[in-house]
FIKOL-572931 format. One record per residue (C-alpha): residue number from 1; x, z, y. Coordinates in steps of 0.25 Angstrom, whole numbers, padded with zeros to 4 digits. Each point is the difference from the previous one (the first is absolute). Example, Ala and Ser with C-alpha at 12.3 -4.5 7.8 and 13.67 -1.06 7.14 Angstrom:
- nr  east  up  north
- 1  0049  0031  -0018
- 2  0006  -0002  0014
***
This chain:
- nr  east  up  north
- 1  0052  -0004  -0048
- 2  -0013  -0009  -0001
- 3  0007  -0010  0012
- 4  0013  -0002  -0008
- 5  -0001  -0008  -0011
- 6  0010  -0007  -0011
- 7  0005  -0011  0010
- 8  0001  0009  0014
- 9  0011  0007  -0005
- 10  0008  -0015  -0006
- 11  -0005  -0006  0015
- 12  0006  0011  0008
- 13  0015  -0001  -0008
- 14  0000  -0017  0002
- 15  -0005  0004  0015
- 16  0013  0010  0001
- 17  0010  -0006  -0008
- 18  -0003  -0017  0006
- 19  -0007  -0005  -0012
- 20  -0010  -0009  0003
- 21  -0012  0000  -0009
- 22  -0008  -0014  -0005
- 23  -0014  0001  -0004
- 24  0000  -0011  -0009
- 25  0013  -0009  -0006
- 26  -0004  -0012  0007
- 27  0004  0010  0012
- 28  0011  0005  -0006
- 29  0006  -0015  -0001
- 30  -0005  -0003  0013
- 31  0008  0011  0007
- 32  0013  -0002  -0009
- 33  0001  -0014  0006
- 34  -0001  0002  0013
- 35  0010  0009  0000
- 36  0009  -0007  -0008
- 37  -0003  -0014  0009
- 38  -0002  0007  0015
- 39  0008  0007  0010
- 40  -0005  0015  0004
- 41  -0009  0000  0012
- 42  0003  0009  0011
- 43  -0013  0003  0004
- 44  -0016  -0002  -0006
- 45  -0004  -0010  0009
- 46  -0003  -0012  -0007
- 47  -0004  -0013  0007
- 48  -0010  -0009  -0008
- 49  0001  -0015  0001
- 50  -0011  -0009  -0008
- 51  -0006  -0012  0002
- 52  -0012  0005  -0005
- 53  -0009  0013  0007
- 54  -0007  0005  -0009
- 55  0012  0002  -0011
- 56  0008  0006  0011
- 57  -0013  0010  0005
- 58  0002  0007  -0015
- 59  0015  0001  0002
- 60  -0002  0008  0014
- 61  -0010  0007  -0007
- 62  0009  0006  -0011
- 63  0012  0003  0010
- 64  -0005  0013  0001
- 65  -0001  0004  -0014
- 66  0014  -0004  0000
- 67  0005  0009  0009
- 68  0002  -0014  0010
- 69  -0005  -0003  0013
- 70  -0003  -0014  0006
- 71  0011  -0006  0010
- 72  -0007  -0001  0012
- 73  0007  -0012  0007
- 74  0001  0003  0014
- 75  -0002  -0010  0011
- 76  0017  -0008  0001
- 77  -0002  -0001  -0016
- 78  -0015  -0005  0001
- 79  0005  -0010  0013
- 80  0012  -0005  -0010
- 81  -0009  -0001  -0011
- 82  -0010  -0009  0009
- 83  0012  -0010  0003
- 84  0005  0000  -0015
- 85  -0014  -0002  -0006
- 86  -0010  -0006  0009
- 87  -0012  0004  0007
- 88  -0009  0001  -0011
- 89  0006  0009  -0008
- 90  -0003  0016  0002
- 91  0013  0007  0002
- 92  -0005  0015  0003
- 93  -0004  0010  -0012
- 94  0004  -0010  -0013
- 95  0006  -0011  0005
- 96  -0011  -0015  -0006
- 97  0008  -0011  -0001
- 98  -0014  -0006  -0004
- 99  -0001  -0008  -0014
- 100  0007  -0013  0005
- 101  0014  0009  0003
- 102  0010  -0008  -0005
- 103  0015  0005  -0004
- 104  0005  -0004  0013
- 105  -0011  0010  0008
- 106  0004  0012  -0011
- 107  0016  0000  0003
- 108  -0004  -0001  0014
- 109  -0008  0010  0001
- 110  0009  0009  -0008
- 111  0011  -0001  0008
- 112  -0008  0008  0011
- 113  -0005  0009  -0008
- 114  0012  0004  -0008
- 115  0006  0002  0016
- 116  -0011  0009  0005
- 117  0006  0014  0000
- 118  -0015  0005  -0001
- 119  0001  -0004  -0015
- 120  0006  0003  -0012
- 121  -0006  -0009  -0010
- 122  -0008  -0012  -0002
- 123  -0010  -0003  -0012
- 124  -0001  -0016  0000
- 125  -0012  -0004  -0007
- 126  -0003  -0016  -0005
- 127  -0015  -0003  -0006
- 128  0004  -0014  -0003
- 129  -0004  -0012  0006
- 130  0000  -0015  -0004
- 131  0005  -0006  0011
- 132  0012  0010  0000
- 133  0014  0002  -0010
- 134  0002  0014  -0006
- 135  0011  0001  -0004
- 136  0004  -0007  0016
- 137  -0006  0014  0004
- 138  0007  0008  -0008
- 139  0014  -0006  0003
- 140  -0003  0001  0014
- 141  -0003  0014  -0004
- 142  0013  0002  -0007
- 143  0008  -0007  0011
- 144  -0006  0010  0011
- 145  0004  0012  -0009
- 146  0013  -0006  -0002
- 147  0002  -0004  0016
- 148  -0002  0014  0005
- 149  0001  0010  -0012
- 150  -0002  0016  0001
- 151  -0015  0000  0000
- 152  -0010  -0001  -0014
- 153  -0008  -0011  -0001
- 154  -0010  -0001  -0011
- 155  -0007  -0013  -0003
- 156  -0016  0000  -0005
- 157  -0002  -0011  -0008
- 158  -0015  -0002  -0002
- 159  -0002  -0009  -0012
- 160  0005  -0002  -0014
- 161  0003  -0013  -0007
- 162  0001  -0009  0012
- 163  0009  0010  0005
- 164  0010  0001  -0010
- 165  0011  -0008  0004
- 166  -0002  0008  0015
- 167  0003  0012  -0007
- 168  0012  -0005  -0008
- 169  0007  -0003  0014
- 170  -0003  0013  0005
- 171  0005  0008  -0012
- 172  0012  -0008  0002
- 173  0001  0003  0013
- 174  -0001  0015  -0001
- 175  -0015  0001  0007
- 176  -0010  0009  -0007
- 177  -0012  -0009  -0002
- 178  -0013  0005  -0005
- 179  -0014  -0006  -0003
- 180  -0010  0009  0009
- 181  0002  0007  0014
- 182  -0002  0015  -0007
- 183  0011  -0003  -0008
- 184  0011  -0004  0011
- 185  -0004  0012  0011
- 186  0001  0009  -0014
- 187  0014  -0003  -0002
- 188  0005  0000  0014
- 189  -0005  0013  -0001
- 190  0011  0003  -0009
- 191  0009  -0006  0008
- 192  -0004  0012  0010
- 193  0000  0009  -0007
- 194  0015  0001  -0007
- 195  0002  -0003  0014
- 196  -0006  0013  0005
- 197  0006  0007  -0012
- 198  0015  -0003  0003
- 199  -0003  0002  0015
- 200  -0004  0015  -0002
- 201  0011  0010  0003
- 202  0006  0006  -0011
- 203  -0006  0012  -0005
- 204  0006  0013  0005
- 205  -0003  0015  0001
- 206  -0012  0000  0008
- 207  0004  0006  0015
- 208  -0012  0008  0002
- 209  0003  0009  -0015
- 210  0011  0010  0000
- 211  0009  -0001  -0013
- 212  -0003  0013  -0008
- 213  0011  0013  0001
- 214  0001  0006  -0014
- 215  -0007  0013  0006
- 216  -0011  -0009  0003
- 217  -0002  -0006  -0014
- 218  0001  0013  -0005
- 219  -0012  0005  0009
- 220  -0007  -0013  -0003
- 221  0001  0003  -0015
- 222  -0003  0015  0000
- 223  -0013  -0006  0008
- 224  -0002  -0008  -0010
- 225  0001  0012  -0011
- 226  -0009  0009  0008
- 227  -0012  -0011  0002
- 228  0001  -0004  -0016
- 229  0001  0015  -0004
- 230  -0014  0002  -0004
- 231  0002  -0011  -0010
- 232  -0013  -0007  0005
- 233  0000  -0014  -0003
- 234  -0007  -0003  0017
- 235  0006  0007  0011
- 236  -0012  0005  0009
- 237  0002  -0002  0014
- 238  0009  0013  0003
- 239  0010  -0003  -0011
- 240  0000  -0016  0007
- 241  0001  0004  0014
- 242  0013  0009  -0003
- 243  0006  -0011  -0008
- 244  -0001  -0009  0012
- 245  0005  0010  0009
- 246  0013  0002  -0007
- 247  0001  -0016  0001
- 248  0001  0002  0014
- 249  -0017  -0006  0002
- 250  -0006  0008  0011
- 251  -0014  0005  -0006
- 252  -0011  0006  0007
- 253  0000  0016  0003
- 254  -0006  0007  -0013
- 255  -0002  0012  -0006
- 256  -0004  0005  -0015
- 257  -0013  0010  0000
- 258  -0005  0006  -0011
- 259  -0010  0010  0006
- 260  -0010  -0002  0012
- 261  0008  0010  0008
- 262  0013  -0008  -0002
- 263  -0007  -0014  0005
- 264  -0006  0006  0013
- 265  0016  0004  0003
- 266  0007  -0011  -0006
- 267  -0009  -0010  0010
- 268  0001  0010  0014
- 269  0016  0001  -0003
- 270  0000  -0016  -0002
- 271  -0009  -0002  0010
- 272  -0015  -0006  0001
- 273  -0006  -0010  -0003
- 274  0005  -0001  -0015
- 275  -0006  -0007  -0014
- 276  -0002  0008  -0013
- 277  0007  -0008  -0014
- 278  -0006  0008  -0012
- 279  0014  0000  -0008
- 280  -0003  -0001  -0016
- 281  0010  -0007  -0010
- 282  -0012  -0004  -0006
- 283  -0009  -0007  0009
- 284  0008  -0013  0004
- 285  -0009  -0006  0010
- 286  -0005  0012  0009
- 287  -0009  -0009  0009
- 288  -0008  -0001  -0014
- 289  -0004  0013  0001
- 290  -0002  0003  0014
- 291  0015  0008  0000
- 292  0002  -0004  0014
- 293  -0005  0006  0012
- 294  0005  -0006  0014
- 295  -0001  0004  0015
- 296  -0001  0017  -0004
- 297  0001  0005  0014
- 298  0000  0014  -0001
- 299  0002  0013  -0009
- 300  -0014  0001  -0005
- 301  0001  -0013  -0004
- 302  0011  -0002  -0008
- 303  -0005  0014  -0006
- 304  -0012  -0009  -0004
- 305  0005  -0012  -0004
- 306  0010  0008  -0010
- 307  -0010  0005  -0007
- 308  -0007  -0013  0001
- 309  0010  -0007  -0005
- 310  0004  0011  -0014
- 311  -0017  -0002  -0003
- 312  0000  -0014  0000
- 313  0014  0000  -0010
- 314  -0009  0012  -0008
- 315  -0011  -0009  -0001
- 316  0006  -0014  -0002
- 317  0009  0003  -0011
- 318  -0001  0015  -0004
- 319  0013  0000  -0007
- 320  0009  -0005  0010
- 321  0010  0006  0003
- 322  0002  0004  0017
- 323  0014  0003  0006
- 324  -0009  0002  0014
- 325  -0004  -0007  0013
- 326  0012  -0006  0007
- 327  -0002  0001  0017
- 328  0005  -0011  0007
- 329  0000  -0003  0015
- 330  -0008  -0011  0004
- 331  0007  -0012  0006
- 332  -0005  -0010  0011
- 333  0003  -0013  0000
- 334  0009  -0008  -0006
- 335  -0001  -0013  -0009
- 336  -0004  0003  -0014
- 337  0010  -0005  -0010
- 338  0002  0001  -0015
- 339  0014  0001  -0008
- 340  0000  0001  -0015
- 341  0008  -0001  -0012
- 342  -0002  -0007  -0014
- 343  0011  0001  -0011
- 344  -0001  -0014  -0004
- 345  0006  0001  -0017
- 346  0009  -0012  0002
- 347  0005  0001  0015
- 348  -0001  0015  0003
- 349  -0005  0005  0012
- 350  -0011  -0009  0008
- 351  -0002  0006  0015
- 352  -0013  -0005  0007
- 353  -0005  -0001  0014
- 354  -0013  -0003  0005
- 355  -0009  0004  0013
- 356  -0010  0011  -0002
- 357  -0016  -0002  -0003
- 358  -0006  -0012  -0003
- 359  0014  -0009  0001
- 360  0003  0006  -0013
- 361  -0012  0004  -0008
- 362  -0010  -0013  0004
- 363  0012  -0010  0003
- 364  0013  0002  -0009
- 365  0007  -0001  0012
- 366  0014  0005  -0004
- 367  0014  -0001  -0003
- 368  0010  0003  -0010
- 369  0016  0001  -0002
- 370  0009  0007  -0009
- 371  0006  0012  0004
- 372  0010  0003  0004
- 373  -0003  -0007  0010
- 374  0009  -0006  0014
- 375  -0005  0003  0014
- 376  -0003  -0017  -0001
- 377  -0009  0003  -0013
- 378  -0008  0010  0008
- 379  -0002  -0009  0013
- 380  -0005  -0012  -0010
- 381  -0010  0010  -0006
- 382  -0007  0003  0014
- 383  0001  -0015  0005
- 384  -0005  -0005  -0013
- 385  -0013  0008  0001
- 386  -0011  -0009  0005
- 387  -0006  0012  0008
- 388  0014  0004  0007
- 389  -0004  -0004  0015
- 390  -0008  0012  0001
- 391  0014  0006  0000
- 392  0004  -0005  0011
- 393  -0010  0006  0010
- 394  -0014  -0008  0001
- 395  -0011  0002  0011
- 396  0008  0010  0007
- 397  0005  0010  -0013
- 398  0014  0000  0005
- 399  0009  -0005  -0012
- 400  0003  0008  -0013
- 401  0015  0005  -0003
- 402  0003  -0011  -0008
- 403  0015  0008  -0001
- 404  -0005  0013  -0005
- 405  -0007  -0010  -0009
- 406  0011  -0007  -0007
- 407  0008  0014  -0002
- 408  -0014  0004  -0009
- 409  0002  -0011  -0008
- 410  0015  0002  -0003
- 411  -0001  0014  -0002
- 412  -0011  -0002  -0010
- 413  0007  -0011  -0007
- 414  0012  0009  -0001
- 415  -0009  0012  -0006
- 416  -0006  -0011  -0011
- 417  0015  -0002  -0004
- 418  0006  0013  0000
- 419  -0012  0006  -0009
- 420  -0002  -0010  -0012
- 421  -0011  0010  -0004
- 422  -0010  -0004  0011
- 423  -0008  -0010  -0006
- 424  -0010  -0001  0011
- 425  0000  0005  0016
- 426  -0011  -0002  0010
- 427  0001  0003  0015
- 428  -0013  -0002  0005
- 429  -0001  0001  0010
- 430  0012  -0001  0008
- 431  -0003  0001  0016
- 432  0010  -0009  0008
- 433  -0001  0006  0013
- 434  0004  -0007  0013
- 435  0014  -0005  0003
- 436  0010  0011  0000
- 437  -0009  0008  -0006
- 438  0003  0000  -0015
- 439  -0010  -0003  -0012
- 440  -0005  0012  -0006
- 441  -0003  0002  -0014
- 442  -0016  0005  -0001
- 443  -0002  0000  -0016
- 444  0008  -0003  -0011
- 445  -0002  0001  -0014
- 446  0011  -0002  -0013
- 447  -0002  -0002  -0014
- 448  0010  0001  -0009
- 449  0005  -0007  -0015
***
């Protein structure tokens, strides 16, 4: 809950329903004209064409946080560039006309670049100069928009009164101008992004989630009925696990023990080595207590650490009430992952995804979506995580079952909408094991309205 705050939940609907968000109303206006003045691109790789470096090192700079990348122009477009411009100019990374470009150098040099398949925008920026017209530069702007049309081109106009009558003729010729670099590769970004938006597929059942017989949904809910019945406001671990499991989550092998003798059998019938989860309604946090015990390896052991685990309840918070120790088999391997849910009071449910550990608790390094969600809304949460490369396999780790993955993630968004009582759901963590083995729930905990 701490990792969802009051915008995560209005982000995630603009992020699935192609609303594109504006930090500031300058930005809002920004993006509006662009897409009222320019075409769509068909890609995010926008060329840069100045006759200025530094102005144009700050617009390849933002590309990124634009979701764009810098054209490369590769070596036909940089030999055609040579014969349109001259040898001085620099034609590779943003193309520098240099600060005596003239009209004539700025159409020629966008006829090759509007060509070059390897582009699919050009940012034109003009830091005026006294020896050259303007508003020349911008008609030759507009002329080359005109001549070969299909691609956006937006203008960066970088000065105010001596440039109003250049901004007049570019208005009037449909080209987005704006006064600083940040400004221009803003705005194409949303150009990209409702470009992105209407290219995505339409949104359908998601292939990797069964649709739900009735006799399932009756088994789902009498699961539900059975977890909630001891009207606790938490469910412990045991009541969380079973809850998953009638959603189809695979969970790690456990067993309930409320007395020594029924821990040592619980752990030999699952089979060594197992970890011990002190299971109390009341104790939220069991690691605050020390009410977990990892890596028992035999009989005696777990015999031990039950008892271990009920005297350190008794003498953390004599009052709590303890359902037992639940025995669960120890799992090797795997990429820690964490799923939860927040029921967000205006939007409803709010499913989150992040990489176990430090990714989480040091970095904020998640993501979120509303449930229900599409096998697409699930995909986008793992790529968006900065830390999901250690999914796919580093240093030898052979890569994590990214499909087993995705099914979590719709199973536990479908769970968040057919129970409007769940106000909260943690699984922490889930173990994604390697490809074709599944993802394996290892803890879970729910709180309820």
């Amino acid at each position: 809950g701490a990792l969802a705050g009051a915008h995560v939940a209005f982000h995630a609907a603009c992020l699935q329903t192609g609303v594109i968000e504006a930090p500031t109303i300058q930005a809002l206006f920004h993006g509006a004209l662009a897409l009222t003045y320019q075409p769509l691109p068909a890609g995010n790789r926008f060329a840069i064409l100045t006759n200025a470096g530094g102005p144009a090192a700050l617009a390849a700079d933002e590309l990124e946080a634009a979701g764009l990348h810098l054209a490369r122009t590769g070596p036909a477009a940089q030999l055609a560039l040579r014969q349109a411009v001259g040898p001085e100019a620099q034609v590779a990374g943003p193309v520098d006309l240099l600060g005596g470009a003239e009209a004539a150098d700025y159409r020629r040099a966008l006829e090759v670049m509007l060509a070059d398949p390897d582009c699919d925008g050009v940012l034109v920026i003009l830091v005026p100069q006294a020896l050259v017209d303007a508003v020349a530069v911008v008609e030759a702007i507009a002329a080359s928009a005109a001549a070969q049309p299909g691609k956006p081109l937006l203008a960066c106009l970088m000065g105010a009164a001596s440039l109003d009558a250049a901004n007049r003729a570019a208005h009037a010729a449909h080209i987005p101008a704006y006064v600083f670099p940040d400004q221009t590769v803003s705005a194409a970004g949303v150009l990209w992004q409702r470009a992105a938006w209407l290219a995505r597929p339409p949104a359908t059942q998601p292939t990797g989630l069964r649709v739900v017989t009735a006799d399932e949904a009756a088994l789902r809910r009498l699961a539900f009925q059975a977890a909630t019945a001891g009207g606790q406001q938490v469910l412990d671990a045991a009541a969380s696990e079973a809850l998953l499991a009638a959603y189809g989550l695979a969970v790690a092998a456990t067993g309930l023990a409320t007395t020594t003798d029924e821990a040592a059998q619980m752990a030999q019938a699952i089979g060594f080595p197992v970890a011990l989860k002190l299971i109390s309604p009341d104790i939220l946090h069991k690691t605050d207590v020390g009410g977990v015990l990892l890596d028992v390896r035999d009989a005696d052991a777990a015999r031990a650490g039950f008892e271990a685990l009920i005297a350190r309840a008794r003498a953390s918070q004599p009052r709590a009430h303890v359902r037992g120790v639940l025995i669960q088999k120890m799992l090797i391997g795997g990429q820690e992952v964490i799923i939860g849910v927040q029921r967000d009071p205006t939007f409803g449910p709010l499913v989150m995804f992040g990489l176990g550990g430090i990714y989480v608790e040091a970095l904020a390094d998640v993501s979120f979506r509303l449930a229900p969600l599409t096998q697409q809304d699930a995909e986008e949460m793992i790529a968006e995580v900065r830390g999901a490369r250690l999914l796919d396999g580093l240093r030898g780790q052979p890569p994590a079952d990214r499909a087993a993955l995705v099914d979590a993630l719709l199973r536990v968004g479908q769970m968040a909408v057919d129970h409007p009582q769940i106000s909260e759901l943690d699984i922490n963590p889930l173990l994604v094991m390697p490809a074709g083995q599944g993802a394996i729930a290892v803890d879970a905990r729910i709180i309820l309205a």
